[in-house]
N, C-alpha and C positions, 0 to 999 in steps of 0.2 A: 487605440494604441495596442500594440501584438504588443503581447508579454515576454519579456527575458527568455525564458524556460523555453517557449516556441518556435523551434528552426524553421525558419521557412525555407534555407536550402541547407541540403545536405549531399554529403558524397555519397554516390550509389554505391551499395554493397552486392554480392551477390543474391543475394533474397528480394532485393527491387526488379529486378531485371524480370521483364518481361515485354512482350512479342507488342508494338506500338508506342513504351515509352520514348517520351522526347527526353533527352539529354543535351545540357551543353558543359563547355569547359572554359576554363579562367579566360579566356579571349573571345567567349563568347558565341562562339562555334555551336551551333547545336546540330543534332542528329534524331534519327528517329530508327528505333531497333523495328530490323524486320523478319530476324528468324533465331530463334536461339536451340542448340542441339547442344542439351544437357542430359547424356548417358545416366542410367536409373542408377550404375554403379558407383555414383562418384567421380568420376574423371572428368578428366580436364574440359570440353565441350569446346562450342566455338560459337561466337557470334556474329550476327550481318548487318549490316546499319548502310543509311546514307548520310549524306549530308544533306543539310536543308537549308533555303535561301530564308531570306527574312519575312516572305509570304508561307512559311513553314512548308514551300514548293520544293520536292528532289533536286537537288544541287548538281550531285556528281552521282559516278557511277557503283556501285556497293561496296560495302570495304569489306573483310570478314579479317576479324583474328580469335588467337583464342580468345576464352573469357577470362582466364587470369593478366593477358596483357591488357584487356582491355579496362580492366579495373585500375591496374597499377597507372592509365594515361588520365587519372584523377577527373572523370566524368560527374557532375552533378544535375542529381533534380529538384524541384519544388516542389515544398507542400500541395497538398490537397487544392487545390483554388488559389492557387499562389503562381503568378506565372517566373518565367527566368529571367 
């Protein structure tokens, strides 16, 4: 039994983010980041992602937004060994 205190999924924040996670969203959508350009100074950046079939196979063709809109579209991931 996972214990209370244990999220197995949580909303990604900016400090998850990185170049291969998988992501999905309340409908189950998932995605797989494929390039992140996060300037040293701070600013805004941007992210690239696809979408992905249910064989975790590229779906469609690359999105890119920033990285603050793409947080605001409430992406989540899964614990350590936890899948989505």
């Amino acid at each position: 039994m996972v214990p209370r205190s244990a999220a197995t999924v949580t909303k990604v924040t900016r400090q998850d983010l990185d170049v291969g996670l998988i992501c999905a969203d309340r409908d189950g959508n998932r995605i797989r980041i494929d390039r992140l350009d996060q300037p040293a100074d701070g600013g805004a950046g941007t992210i690239s992602y696809h979408f992905l079939n249910d064989e975790l196979r590229v779906q469609e063709g690359i999105q890119e937004r920033s990285i603050e809109q793409f947080l605001a579209e409430g992406w989540y991931i899964a614990a350590p060994g936890k899948a989505l």
